[in-house]
KELUM-555199 format. One record per residue (C-alpha): x, y, z; residue in one letter. Coordinates in steps of 0.5 Angstrom, whole numbers, plus 500, padded with zeros to 3 digits. Example, Ala and Ser with C-alpha at 12.3 -4.5 7.8 and 13.67 -1.06 7.14 Angstrom:
525491516A 527498514S 
This chain:
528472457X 524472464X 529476470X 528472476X 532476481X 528480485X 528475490X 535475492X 535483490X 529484496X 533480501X 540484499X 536490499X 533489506X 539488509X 544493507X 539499509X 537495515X 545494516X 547501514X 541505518X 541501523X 548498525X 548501532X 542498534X 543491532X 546487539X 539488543X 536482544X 540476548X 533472548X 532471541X 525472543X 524477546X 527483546X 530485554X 532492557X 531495550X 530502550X 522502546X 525507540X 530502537X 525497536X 521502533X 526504528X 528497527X 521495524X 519501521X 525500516X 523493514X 516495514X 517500508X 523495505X 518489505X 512494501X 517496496X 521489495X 520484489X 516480495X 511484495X 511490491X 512486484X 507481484X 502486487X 503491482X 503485476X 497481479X 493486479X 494489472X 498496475X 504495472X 506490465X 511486465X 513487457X 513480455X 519476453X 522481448X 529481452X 533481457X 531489459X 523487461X 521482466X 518477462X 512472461X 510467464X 510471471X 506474477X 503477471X 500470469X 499470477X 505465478X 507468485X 513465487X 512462494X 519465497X 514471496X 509469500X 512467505X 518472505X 512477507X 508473512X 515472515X 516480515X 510482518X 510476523X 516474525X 519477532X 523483529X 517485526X 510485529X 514482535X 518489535X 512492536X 508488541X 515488546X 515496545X 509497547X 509493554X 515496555X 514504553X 507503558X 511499563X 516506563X 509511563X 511512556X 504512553X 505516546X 510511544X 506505547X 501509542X 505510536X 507503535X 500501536X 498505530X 503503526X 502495528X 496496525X 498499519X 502493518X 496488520X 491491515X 496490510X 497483513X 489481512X 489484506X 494480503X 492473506X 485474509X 485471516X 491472521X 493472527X 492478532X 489477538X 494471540X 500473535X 506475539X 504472546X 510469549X 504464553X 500462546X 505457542X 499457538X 496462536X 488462533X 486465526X 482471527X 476472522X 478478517X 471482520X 474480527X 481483526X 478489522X 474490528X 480489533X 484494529X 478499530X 479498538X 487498538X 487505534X 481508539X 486505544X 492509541X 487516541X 486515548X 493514549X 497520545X 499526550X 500532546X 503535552X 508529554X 515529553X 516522553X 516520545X 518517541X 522522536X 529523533X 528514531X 521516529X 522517521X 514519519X 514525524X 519526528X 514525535X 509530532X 504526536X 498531532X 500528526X 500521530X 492522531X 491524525X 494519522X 490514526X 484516525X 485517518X 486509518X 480509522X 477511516X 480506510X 479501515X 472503515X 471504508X 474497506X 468494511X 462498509X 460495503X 460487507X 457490513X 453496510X 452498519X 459501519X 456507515X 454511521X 461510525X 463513518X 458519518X 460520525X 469520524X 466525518X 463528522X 469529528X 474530522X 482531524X 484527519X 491528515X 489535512X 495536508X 501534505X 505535510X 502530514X 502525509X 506518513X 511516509X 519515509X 523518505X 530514503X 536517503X 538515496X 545513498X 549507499X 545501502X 539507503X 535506496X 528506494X 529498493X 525498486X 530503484X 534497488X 533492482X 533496476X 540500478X 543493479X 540488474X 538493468X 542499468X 538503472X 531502467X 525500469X 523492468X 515494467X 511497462X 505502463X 498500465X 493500460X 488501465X 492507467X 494510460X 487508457X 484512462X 490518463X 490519456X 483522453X 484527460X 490530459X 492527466X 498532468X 501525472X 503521465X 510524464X 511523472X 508515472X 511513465X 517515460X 516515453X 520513446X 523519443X 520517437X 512515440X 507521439X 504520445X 503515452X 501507450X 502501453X 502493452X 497489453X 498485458X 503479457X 505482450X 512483447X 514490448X 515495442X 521499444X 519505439X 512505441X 510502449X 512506454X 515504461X 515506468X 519512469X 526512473X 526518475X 520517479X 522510482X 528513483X 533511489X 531516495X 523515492X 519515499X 515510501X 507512502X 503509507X 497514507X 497520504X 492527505X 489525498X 487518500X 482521506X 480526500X 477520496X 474517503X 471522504X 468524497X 466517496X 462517503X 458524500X 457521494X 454515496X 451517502X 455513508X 453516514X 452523512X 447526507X 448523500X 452531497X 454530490X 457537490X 460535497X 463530493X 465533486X 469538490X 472533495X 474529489X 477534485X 481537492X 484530491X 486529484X 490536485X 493534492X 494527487X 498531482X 502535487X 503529491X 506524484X 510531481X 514531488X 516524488X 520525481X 527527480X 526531474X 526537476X 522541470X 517535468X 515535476X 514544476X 510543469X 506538473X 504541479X 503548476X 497544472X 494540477X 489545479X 487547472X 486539471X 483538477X 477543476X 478541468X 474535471X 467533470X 461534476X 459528479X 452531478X 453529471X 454522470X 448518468X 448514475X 450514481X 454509481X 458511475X 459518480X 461513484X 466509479X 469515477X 472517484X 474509485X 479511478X 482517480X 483513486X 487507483X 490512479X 494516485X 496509488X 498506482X 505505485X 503503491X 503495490X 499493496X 494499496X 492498490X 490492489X 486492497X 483498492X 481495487X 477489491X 474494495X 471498489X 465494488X 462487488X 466482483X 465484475X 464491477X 471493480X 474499477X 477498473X 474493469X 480488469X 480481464X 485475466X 490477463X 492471457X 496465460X 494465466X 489460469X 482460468X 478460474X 478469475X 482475477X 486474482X 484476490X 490475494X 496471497X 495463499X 498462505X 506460505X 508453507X 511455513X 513451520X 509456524X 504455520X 505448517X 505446524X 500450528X 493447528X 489453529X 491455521X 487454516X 488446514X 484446507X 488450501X 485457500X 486459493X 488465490X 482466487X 478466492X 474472495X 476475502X 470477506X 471484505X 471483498X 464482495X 
């Protein structure tokens, strides 16, 4: 049986964790427009909880996990598994495109931010006119991403009725400068912040840097293989270095687990399914977990008391309940954060830049001692989402055994297959964070070397893997005539995406 409520579960989810968190803040436009005379943290808080609501729904989280093979949807076996034909097969119900072009887009979102920022710099407050700027720019690199060109430099302006449609190379670029702009703005001495409505870091505006330059790095990243001359501004980021440098600056948000304050994967389960997982594990994720011993197994999946070890379905394939594992409930539990940069991420950057040579001398032992850190702080990072307290010690006492345990990158035939092993234990770490995932996935390499080595999945339509959302039949959309007239599919390949 297909369970097709996610969509009424993302929209209930995103309101009682909007109308419990945020209940003393909701009278603060008139204009419906524009928010007037609005102190800049609420809008702050305001969007930043439906931010990370939006990452972790049915609308985005789901089809991004199941599209792009991080998660399985268990077939049609019965009503305990999500069941076939589904994003799976690449059938993404329109709701979820256009629910997440509406959240980014809409004046409560990305319209939050843009208002807050002339407000705080109209007010001198630089260092929350920068916060938002960082975290507006989170949420257009998902934006790009997820659709390819956008609306940027004319979105949200209250003079452009029609705002144009920026290439993704431009919009890229403009991040770059909107994140530069922020540096230049942040003022450690400053009292004037954003701080107690700030739920990443509580106005340590350190960490905001870091956190800004630290996206600096994945946007570049993402570009360097289409336009291989952003190479040296990676060597010089490296160079410069303050990035995030441990887990304790990580940006994520933490739910509370409470009433109307849940993680809303945890969401889903606990009201449809009995607190139990709709999804099974990867095969891509399991098939390579499996021969290394990988400390993460028992964190990221559950297994049948009976079954001897991890195995999971094939794609669209009925499950076995005495043999296929599913992701585990006590990691996508209710107060699991929502993670939208990590310290390992920028370790795995930072490995494959040496191992590839992009901006600094080609160092595999540079690399194989980065990449190592990262599956480690990986490690340590997945155990402490899960709520079963023994499994998650056992694991973070192992992580740096296994991740010493690991080949050096001087040991593989090629150095693209060096290359490829770091590329893996990266999808590995983000395996759960469905958007980052699939961006990983396409920027790992050209079109049939991408790690891992997906195949099309049976019942889907011939015609490759799927690349990205299609735009959402929106009036603003519909009705602009700057949009993108001709139907872009979702095969087709994003700039970045060679």
């Amino acid at each position: 049986m297909k369970i097709k409520y996610f969509k009424i579960v993302s929209v209930l989810i995103l309101v009682t964790t909007l109308a419990t968190s945020c209940k003393k803040y909701l009278d603060v436009n008139k204009n419906p427009n524009v928010a007037e005379n609005v102190d800049p943290k609420l809008l702050f808080s305001t969007t930043t909880i439906q931010y990370i609501n939006l990452r972790a729904s049915g609308d985005l989280w789901i089809p991004m996990s199941l599209v792009s093979q991080a998660v399985a949807s268990n077939g049609n076996t019965d009503g305990t598994v999500w069941g076939t034909p589904s994003e799976e097969q690449y059938s993404v119900d329109a709701l979820s495109i256009g629910n997440t072009w509406r959240y980014i887009y809409a004046s409560t979102s990305g319209g939050n931010l843009t208002e807050m920022i002339r407000l705080a710099e109209a007010a001198g407050n630089n260092n929350a006119a920068a916060q938002a700027k960082v975290l507006l720019s989170f949420m257009i690199y998902d934006a790009t991403t997820i659709y390819g060109d956008v609306p940027f430099t004319e979105a949200w302006k209250t003079d452009v009725s029609y705002p144009k449609f920026d290439s993704q190379q431009s919009v890229f670029e403009n991040l770059l400068k909107q994140l530069d702009a922020a540096l230049a703005q942040f003022d450690e001495a400053s009292p004037l912040k954003v701080s107690d409505y700030d739920l990443f870091y509580k106005g340590d505006i350190a960490k905001w840097k870091a956190v800004a330059k630290s996206l600096k790095l994945k946007i570049l990243m993402t570009m360097v293989d289409k336009d291989p001359s952003k190479a040296a501004a990676i060597g010089q980021l490296i160079t410069a270095g303050g990035f995030i440098s441990s887990a304790a600056g990580n940006f994520q948000v933490a739910y509370p687990g409470i009433s109307g304050r849940y993680n809303p994967k945890w969401g889903l389960y606990n009201l449809y399914n009995s607190g139990q997982s709709f999804f099974g594990a990867s095969k891509w994720a399991v098939n390579f977990m499996n021969p290394i011993n990988d400390p993460r197994l028992p964190i990221y999946f559950e297994k049948p008391a009976t079954a001897a070890t991890y195995v999971a379905p094939e794609p669209a394939e009925d499950i076995d309940p005495a043999v296929h594992s599913r992701i585990n409930r006590k990691f996508q539990n209710a107060s699991q954060p929502e993670v939208l940069f990590s310290y390992q991420e920028v370790l795995f950057y930072t490995a494959e830049a040496y191992a590839r040579g992009l901006g600094v001398t080609t160092d595999l032992t540079m690399a194989t001692t980065l990449y190592k850190k990262a599956v480690e702080e990986s490690v340590k990072h997945i155990a402490s989402q899960s709520i079963d307290a023994p499994a998650a010690a056992t694991a973070t006492a192992a992580a740096a055994g296994f991740a010493a345990s690991l080949p050096a990158l001087s040991t593989f035939p090629t150095n693209r297959d060096a290359v490829k092993y770091i590329h893996y234990h990266h999808w590995i770490d983000k395996m759960d964070r469905g958007v980052d995932v699939f961006t990983q996935w396409r920027r790992s390499g050209p079109e049939g070397d991408e790690v891992p080595a997906l195949q099309l999945p049976p019942g889907a339509p011939a015609g490759g893997l799927f690349r990205r959302y299609e735009y959402p039949i929106t009036n603003e959309i519909s009705s602009n005539p700057n949009a993108p007239k001709d139907k872009i599919l979702y095969n087709v390949k994003m700039w970045f995406d060679l």
